[in-house]
C-alpha positions as CSV (number, residue, x, y, z in Angstrom):
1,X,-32.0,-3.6,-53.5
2,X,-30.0,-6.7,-54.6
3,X,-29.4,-7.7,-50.5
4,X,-33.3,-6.9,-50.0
5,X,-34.1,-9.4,-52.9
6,X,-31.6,-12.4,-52.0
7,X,-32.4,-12.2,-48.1
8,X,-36.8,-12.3,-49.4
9,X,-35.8,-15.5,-51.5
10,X,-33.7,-16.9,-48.3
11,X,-37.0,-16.7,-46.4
12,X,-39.2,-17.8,-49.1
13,X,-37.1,-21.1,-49.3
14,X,-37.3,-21.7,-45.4
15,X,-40.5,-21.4,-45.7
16,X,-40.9,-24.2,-48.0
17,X,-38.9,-26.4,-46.5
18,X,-41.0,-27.0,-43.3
19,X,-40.2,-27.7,-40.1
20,X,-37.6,-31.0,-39.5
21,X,-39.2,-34.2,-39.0
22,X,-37.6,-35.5,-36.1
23,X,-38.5,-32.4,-33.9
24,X,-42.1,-32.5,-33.0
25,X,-42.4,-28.9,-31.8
26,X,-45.4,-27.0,-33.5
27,X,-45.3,-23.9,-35.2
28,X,-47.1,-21.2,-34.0
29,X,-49.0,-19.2,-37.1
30,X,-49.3,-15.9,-35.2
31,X,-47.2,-13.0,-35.3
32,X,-44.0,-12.7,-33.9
33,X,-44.5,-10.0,-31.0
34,X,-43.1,-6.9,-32.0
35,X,-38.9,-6.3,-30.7
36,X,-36.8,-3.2,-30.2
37,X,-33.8,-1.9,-31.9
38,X,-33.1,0.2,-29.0
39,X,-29.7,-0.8,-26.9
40,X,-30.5,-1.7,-23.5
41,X,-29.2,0.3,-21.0
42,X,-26.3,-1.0,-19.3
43,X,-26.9,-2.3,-15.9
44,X,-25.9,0.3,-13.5
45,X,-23.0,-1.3,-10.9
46,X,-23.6,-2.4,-7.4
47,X,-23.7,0.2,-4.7
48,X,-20.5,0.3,-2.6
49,X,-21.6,-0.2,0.9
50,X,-21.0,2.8,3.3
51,X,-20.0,2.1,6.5
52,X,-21.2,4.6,9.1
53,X,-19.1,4.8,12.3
54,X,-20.3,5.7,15.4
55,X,-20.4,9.3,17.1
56,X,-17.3,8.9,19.5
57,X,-16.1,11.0,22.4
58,X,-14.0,13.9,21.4
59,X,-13.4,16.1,24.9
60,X,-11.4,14.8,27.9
61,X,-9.2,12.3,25.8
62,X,-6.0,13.1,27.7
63,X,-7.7,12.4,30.9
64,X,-9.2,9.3,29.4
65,X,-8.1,6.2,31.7
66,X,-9.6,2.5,31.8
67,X,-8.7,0.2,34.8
68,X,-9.9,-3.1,36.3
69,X,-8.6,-5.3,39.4
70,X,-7.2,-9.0,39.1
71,X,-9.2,-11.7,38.3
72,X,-6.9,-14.5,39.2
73,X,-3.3,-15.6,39.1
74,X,-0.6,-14.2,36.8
75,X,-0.5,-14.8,33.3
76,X,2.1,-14.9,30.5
77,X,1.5,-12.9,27.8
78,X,2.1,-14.8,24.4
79,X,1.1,-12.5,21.7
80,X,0.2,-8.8,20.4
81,X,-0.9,-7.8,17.3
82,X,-2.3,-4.7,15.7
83,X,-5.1,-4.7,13.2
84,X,-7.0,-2.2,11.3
85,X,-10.8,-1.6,10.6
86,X,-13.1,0.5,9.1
87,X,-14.0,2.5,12.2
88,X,-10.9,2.1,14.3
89,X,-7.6,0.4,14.9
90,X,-7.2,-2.5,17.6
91,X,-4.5,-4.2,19.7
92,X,-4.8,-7.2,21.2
93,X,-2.9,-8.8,24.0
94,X,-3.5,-12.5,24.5
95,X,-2.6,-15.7,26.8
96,X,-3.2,-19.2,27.4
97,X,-4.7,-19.0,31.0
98,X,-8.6,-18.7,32.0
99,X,-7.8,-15.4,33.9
100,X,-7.3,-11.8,33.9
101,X,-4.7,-9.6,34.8
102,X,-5.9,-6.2,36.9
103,X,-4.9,-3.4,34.1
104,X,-4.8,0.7,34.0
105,X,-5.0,1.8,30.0
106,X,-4.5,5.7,30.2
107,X,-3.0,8.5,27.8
108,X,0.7,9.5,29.1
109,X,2.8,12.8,28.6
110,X,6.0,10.5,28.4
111,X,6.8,7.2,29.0
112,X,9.8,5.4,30.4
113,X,11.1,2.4,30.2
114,X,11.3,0.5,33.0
115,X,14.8,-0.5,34.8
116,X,16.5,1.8,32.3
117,X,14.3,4.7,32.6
118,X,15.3,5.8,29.3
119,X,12.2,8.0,27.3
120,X,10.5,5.7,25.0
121,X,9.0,7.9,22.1
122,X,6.8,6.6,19.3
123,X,5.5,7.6,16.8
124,X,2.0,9.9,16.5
125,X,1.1,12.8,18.3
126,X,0.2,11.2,21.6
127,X,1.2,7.9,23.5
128,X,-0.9,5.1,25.7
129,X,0.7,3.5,28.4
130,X,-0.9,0.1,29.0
131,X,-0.3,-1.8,32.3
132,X,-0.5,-5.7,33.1
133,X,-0.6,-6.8,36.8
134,X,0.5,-9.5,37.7
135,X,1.8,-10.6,34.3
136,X,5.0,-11.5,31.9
137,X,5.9,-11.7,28.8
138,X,8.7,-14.4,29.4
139,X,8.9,-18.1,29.9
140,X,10.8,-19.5,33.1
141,X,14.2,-19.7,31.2
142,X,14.0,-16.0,30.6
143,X,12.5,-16.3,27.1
144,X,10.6,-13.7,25.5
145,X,6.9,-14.9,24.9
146,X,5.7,-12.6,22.6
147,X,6.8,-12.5,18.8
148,X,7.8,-9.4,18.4
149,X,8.2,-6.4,21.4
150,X,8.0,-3.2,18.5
151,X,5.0,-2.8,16.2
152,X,4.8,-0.4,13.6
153,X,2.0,-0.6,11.4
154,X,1.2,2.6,10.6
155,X,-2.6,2.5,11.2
156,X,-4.7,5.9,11.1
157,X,-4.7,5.4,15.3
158,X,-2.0,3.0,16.2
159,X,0.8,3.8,14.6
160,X,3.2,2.2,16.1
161,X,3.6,-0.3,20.2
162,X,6.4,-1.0,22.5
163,X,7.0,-3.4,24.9
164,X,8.6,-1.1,28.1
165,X,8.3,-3.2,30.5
166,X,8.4,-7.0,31.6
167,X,9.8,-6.7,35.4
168,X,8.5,-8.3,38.9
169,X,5.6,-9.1,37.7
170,X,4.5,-6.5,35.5
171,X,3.9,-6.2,31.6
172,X,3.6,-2.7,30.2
173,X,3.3,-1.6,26.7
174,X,3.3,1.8,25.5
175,X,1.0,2.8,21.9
176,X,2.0,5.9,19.6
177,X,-1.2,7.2,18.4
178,X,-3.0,10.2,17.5
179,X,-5.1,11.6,20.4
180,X,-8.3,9.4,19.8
181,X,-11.5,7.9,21.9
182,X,-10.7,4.5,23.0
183,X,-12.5,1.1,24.9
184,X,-11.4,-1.6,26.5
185,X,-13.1,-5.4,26.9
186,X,-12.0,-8.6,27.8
187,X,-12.7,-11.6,25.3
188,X,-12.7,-15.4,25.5
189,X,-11.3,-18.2,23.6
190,X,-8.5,-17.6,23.6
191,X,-8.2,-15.3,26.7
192,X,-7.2,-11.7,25.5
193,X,-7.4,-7.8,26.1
194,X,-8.3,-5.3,23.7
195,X,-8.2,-1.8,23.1
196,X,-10.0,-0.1,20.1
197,X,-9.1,3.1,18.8
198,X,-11.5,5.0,17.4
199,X,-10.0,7.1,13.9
C-alpha cells in the first residue's frame, strides 16, 4: 500500500508541474491506448537455405568416358586444384594459351605411370585417368609447371589426384574417387578444363 501511495503522489506532482517551456510539443488529453503485459514472442531464426542437387546418372559409371579432339597447338599446363561444393567436387586444369588440348576423361581399373610403369593407387574406391594431348606440365628447362603433382583433399568425390604422366607430349593425371557421375566443359579466362563430380 505504502509503494501504491508514493508512486500516486509521484504522478500527481508531474502533473502539476506541466509540460517544459522550451519544448513546444502539445499534450494530447486523450487516453493512452491500451498496452500488453504479455512477452513477445521471440522472433523465430532465419530459415537455412536447402540446396537441392540435381538427379544424376547412377548406371554405366564405369563405362562413363568423355573425349574431345585438339583445338590448337600444345599447351603447358600451369596449375590444378581441387575444390569442393555443395553438389559435387571439381578439378581444374588451367593454362595460359587461347587453345585446347584434345582430352579422353574415363574411369580406369588401374593406372600406371608412365615410363616407369609402376601401379599408381589412390585413394577411394575407384580411379579416373585424365589425358592431355598435346600438352606438358614443364617449362623448356625441364621445370615443373604446376604447384604441386599430388592432391589430397579428401573431398566426398575426389579424394585424392596424381600427376602420372608428363612425356612426349602428353599430360595425364589420375583422380581417386568414389565411383560417381561426372562432366566435363571447357572455360575461358583464364583457359581451363574441368571435371565435376557429382557426391
Amino acid at each position: 500500500m505504502r509503494a501504491l501511495a508514493m508512486v500516486t503522489v509521484c504522478v500527481a506532482l508531474l502533473a502539476a508541474c506541466g509540460g517544459d517551456d522550451d519544448n513546444p510539443t502539445p499534450t494530447s488529453t486523450a487516453a493512452p491506448p491500451a498496452t500488453s503485459t504479455a512477452i513477445p514472442p521471440a522472433p523465430s531464426p532465419a530459415a537455412t537455405a536447402v540446396i537441392s542437387c540435381p538427379p544424376v546418372q547412377t548406371t554405366g559409371l564405369a563405362q562413363l568416358l568423355v573425349s574431345s579432339a585438339p583445338q590448337g597447338g600444345e599447351i603447358t599446363l600451369d596449375d590444378v586444384s581441387v575444390a569442393t561444393f555443395p553438389c559435387f567436387d571439381r578439378i581444374t586444369f588451367q593454362w595460359q594459351e587461347s587453345n585446347y588440348p584434345g582430352f579422353q576423361i574415363r574411369y580406369v581399373t588401374g593406372w600406371t605411370a608412365c615410363g616407369s610403369g609402376n601401379p599408381v593407387t589412390t585413394a577411394g574406391s575407384a580411379q579416373i585417368a585424365v589425358t592431355l594431348d598435346p600438352a606438358v606440365a614443364h617449362d623448356q628447362n625441364g621445370n615443373v609447371t604446376v604447384p604441386s603433382l599430388n592432391l589430397a583433399p579428401a573431398y566426398p568425390s575426389i579424394q585424392e589426384a596424381r600427376q602420372t604422366c608428363d612425356f612426349e607430349g602428353e599430360v595425364s593425371w589420375v583422380i581417386g574417387t568414389e565411383l560417381r557421375f561426372f562432366t566435363v566443359d571447357y572455360l575461358a579466362a583464364p583457359t581451363r578444363l574441368v571435371i565435376d563430380v557429382y557426391h
